[in-house]
C-alpha positions in Angstrom: 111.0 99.2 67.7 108.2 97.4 70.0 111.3 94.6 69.8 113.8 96.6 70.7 112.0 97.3 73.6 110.9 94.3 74.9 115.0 93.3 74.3 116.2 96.2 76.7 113.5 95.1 79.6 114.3 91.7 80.0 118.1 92.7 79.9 117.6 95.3 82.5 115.6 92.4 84.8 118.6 90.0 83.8 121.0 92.1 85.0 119.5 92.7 88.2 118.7 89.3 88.9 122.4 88.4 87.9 123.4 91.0 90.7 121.2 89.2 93.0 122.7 86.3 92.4 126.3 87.6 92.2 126.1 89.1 95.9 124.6 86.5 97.9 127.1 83.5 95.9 130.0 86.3 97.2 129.4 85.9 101.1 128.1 82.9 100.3 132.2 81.8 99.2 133.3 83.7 101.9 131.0 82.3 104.6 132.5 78.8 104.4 135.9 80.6 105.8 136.1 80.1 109.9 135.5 82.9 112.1 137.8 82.5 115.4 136.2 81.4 118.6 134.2 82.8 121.0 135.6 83.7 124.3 133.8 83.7 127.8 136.9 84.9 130.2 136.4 88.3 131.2 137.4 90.9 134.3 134.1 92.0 135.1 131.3 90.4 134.8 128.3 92.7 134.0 124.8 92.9 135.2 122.3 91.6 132.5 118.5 92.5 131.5 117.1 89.4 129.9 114.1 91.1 127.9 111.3 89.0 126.6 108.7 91.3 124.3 105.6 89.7 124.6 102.5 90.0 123.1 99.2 88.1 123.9 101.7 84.5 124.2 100.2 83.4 128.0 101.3 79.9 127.3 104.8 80.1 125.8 106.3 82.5 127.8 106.2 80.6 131.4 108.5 77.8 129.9 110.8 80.3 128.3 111.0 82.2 131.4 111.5 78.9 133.8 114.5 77.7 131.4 116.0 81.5 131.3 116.0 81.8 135.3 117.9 78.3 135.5 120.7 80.0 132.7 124.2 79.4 134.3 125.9 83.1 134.7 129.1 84.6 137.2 127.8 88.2 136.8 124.4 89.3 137.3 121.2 89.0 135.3 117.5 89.3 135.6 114.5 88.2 133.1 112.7 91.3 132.5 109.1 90.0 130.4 107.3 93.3 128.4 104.0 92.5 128.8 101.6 93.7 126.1 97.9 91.8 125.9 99.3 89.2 128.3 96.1 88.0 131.0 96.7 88.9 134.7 96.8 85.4 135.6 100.3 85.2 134.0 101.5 88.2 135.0 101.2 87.1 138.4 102.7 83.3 137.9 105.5 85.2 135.8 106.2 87.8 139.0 106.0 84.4 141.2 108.7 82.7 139.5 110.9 85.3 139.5 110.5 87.3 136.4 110.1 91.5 136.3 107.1 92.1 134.4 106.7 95.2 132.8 103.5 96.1 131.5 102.6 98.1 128.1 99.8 99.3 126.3 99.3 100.9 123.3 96.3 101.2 120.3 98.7 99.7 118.5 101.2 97.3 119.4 104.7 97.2 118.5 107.9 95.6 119.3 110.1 98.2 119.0 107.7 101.0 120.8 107.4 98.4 123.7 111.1 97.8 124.0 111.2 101.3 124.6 108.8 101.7 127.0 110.6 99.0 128.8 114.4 100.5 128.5 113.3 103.4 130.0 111.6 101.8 132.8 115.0 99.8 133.7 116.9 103.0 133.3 118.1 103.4 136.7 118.3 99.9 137.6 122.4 99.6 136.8 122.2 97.2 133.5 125.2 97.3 131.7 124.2 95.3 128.8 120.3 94.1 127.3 119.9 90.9 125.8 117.0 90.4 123.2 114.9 87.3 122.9 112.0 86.1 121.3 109.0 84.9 123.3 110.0 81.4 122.7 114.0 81.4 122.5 116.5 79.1 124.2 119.8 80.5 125.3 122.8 77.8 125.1 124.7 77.3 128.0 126.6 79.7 129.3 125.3 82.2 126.5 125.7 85.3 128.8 128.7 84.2 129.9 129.8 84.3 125.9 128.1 87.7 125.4 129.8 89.4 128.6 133.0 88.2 127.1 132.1 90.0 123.8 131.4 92.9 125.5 134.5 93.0 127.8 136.5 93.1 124.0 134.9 96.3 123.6 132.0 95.1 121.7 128.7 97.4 121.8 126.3 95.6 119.9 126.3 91.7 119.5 124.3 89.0 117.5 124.2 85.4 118.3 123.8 82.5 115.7 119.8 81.7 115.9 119.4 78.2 115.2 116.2 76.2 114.8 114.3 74.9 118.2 112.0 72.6 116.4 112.4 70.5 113.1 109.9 68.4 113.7 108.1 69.0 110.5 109.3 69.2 106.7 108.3 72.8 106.8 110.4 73.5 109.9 113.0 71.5 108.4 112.7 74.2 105.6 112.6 77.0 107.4 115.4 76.0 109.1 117.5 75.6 106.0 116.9 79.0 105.9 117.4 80.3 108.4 121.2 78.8 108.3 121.4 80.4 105.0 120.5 83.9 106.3 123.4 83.1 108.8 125.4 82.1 106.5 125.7 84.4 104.1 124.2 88.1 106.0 126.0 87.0 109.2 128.8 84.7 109.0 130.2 85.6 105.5 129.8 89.5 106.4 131.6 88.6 109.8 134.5 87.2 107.4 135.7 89.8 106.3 135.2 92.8 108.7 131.5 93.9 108.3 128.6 94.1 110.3 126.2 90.7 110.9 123.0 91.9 110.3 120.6 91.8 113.1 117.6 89.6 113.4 115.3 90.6 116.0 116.5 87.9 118.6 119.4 86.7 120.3 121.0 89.8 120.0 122.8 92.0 123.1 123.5 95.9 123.3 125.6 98.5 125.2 122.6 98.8 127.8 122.9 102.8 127.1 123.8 103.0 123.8 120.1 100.6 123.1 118.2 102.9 125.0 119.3 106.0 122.8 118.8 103.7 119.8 115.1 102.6 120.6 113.8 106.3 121.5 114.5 107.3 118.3 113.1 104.4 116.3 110.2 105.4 115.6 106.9 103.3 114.5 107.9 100.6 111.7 107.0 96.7 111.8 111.0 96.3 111.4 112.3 97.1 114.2 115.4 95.0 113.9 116.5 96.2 110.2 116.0 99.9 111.8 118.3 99.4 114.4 120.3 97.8 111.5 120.4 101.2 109.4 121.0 103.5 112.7 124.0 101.6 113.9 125.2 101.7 110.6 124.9 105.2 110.5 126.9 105.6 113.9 129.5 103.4 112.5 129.5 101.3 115.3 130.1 97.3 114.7 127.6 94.6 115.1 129.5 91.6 116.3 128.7 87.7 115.3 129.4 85.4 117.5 128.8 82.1 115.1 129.4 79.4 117.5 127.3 80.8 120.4 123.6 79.8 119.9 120.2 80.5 121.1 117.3 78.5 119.8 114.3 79.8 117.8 111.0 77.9 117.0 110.9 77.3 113.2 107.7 77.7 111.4 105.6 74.4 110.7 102.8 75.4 108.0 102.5 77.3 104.8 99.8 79.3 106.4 102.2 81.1 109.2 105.2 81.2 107.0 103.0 83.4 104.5 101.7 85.5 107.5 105.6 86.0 108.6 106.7 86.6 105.5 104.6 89.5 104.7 105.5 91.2 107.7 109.3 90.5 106.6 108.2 91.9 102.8 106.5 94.9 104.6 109.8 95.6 106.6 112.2 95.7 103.7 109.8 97.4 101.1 109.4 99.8 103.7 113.6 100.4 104.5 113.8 100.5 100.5 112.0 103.8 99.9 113.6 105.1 103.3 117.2 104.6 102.7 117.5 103.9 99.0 119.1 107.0 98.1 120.4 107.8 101.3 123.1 104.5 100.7 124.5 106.1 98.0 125.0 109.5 99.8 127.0 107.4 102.8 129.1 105.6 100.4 130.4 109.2 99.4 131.2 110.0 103.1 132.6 106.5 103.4 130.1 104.3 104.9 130.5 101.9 103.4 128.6 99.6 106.3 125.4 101.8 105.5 125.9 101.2 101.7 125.7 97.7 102.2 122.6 97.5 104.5 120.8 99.4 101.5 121.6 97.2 98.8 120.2 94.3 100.7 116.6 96.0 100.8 117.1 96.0 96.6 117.9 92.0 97.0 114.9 90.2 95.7 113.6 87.5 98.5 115.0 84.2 98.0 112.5 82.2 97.1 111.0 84.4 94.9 114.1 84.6 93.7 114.1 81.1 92.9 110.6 80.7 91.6 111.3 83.8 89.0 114.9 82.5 87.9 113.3 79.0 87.2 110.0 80.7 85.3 112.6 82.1 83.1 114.7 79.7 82.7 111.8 77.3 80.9 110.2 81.0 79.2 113.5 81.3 77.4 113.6 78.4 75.5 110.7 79.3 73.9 111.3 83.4 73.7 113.1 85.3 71.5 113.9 88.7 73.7 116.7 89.5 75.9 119.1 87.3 77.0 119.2 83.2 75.9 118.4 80.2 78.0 122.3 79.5 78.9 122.1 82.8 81.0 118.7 82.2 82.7 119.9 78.5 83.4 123.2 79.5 84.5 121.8 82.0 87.2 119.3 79.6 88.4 122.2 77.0 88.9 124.5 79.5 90.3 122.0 80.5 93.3 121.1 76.7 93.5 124.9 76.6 94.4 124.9 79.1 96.4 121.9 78.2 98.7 123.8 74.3 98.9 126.9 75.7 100.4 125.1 77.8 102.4 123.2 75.2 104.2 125.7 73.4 107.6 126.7 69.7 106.0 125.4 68.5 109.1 121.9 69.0 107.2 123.0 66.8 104.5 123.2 63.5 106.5 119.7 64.1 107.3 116.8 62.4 105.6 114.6 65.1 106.7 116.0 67.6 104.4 115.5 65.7 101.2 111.8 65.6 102.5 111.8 69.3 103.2 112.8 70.2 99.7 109.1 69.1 98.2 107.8 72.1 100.7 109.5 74.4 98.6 107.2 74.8 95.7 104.5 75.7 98.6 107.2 77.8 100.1 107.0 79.9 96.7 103.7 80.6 96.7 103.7 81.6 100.2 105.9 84.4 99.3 103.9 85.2 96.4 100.8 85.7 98.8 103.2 87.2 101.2 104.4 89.7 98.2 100.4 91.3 97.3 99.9 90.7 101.1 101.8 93.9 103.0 99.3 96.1 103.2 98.1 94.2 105.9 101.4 94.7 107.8 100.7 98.4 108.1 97.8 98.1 109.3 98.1 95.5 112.6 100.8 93.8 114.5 101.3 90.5 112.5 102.8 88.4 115.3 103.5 84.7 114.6 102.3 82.3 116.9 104.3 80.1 118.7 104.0 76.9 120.9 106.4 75.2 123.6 108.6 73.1 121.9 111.7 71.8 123.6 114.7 71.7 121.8 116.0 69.3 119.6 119.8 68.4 120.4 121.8 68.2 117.8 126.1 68.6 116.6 127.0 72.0 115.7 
């Protein structure tokens, strides 16, 4: 009986792990399919915030706001900074190099509540669209020239391709790996085939409006982005990708800041799990099929856990007798091996740095294992990950 048992667990865990795995190699495959171009021409060019939430980053956020104000654009735009815990010194160097400052403050901080505050300032101020960058993003050239264009196709809601600012380290080099998978596979392959990219907090644009209604009815959660993931979902309205328009993101560069990230991230989808668990299924039955989707992801185990636990159970099972054998364990730990390699631009394989990066990945693993008994700590202050001023490394796309 107590065998029995013990059988039925570990095939309930192997069949969730094999529909882990079956999902991500699926828009993986699809992902390597082309998306068609990006295009900038447009009959109206449409006046642009530029919003920068901020938050205690004095240093960082000059030099993304000197290289925003220098962005090439026909139409209008202005670099609107939300300042929360930033000194007065900057305020007034930000004001002094052009920059609308826009000054929050709250017992406790976060990105989403300060967006709002913002949008609401700028009501009246004529923006037709809001762009959304991190405190130490890049845009490409002529980005907002690209996301104008998107919107004059009738787009409301748009998402970039984030690529890494910085791999100057093995661990950015990593992280940068993933990143390209996330792209990959929750952007590009969804993209493929009609469905929504998924947001990710930065480099993304909105129906000026239509963000505004969205953020005053977010609510407080430390996942702002996957929030505005589930309610535009639930509207039925389309988050474009547009894969071969970039802006560029500062990678992390220790173990110590990845786990401190990650547990926010955790935190974020543990949190969306118990909120719209259920509630995918009950939109599948009206048809939404878009919000079915963004609630399986939040069952997807986290990749590298993902990794670490198919790989623990591959070596367990040649020495245990329950559930299923080692050729199953073995064959989903090669399958999402697979699926991660495809996923990756083959740019990255010509680069010794990546072969370097992959000893970072055990550390990696244990990150997210800190990351995973860690989220309390997300609930209870706004984790923010530091950043520095890195330029950006030039590379083929």
């Amino acid at each position: 009986m107590i065998y029995s048992l013990i059988d039925v667990l570990f095939w309930i865990l192997g069949i969730y792990l094999l529909l882990n795995c079956c999902y991500l190699a699926f828009f993986g495959l699809i992902g390597l399919f082309n998306l068609p171009k990006s295009k900038k021409d447009a009959s109206t060019y449409r006046k642009i915030a530029v919003l920068f939430p901020t938050y205690q980053e004095n240093v960082v956020i000059i030099e993304s706001v000197k290289t925003a104000l220098r962005h090439q654009y026909q139409g209008t735009f202005e670099v609107v900074v939300i300042a929360d815990g930033l000194q007065q010194e900057t305020i007034a160097q930000l004001k002094e190099l052009g920059a609308s400052v826009i000054e929050v403050f709250f017992e406790k901080s976060t990105k989403g509540k300060a967006m709002q505050f913002a949008m609401n300032q700028l009501e009246h101020d004529g923006f037709d669209i809001a762009v959304v960058l991190d405190v130490d993003n890049v845009m490409s050239d002529e980005c907002l020239w690209y996301i104008n264009g998107a919107f004059e196709r009738g787009n409301k809601v748009v998402q970039a391709h984030r690529v890494a600012k910085n791999m100057d380290s093995s661990f950015a080099f990593l992280d940068a790996c993933n990143e390209e998978v996330n792209n990959h596979i929750f952007r590009k392959g969804h993209a493929v085939i009609g469905l929504s990219a998924a947001l990710i907090g930065s480099g993304m644009a909105f129906d000026f409006e239509y963000f505004r209604h969205l953020l005053n009815n977010i609510g407080e959660t430390v996942g702002e982005d996957k929030q505005l993931d589930f309610m535009i979902a639930k509207d039925r309205v389309e988050v474009a990708y547009l894969n071969d328009i970039y802006v560029y993101d500062e990678k992390i560069e220790n173990a110590k800041v990845f786990t401190k990230q990650r547990t926010r991230w955790i935190a974020s989808q543990v949190e969306f799990l118990k909120k719209y668990a259920f509630e995918g299924f009950a939109q599948l039955f009206k048809g939404n099929l878009e919000f079915f989707n963004k609630s399986l992801q939040t069952f997807l185990m986290p990749r590298m856990l993902l990794l670490a636990f198919l790989f623990i159970m591959s070596v367990q099972a040649f020495f245990n007798p329950f559930g299923p054998t080692y050729l199953f364990w073995i064959g989903l730990f090669l399958s999402l091996c697979l699926t991660l390699m495809i996923s990756i631009p083959k740019r990255f394989y010509t680069d010794k740095r990546l072969y370097i990066a992959l000893f970072q990945i055990p550390r990696a693993m244990l990150g997210m294992v800190i990351a995973l008994f860690s989220i309390g700590k997300a609930k209870k202050s706004f984790m923010v990950t530091p950043h520095s001023h890195k330029p950006v490394e030039k590379e083929s796309h």
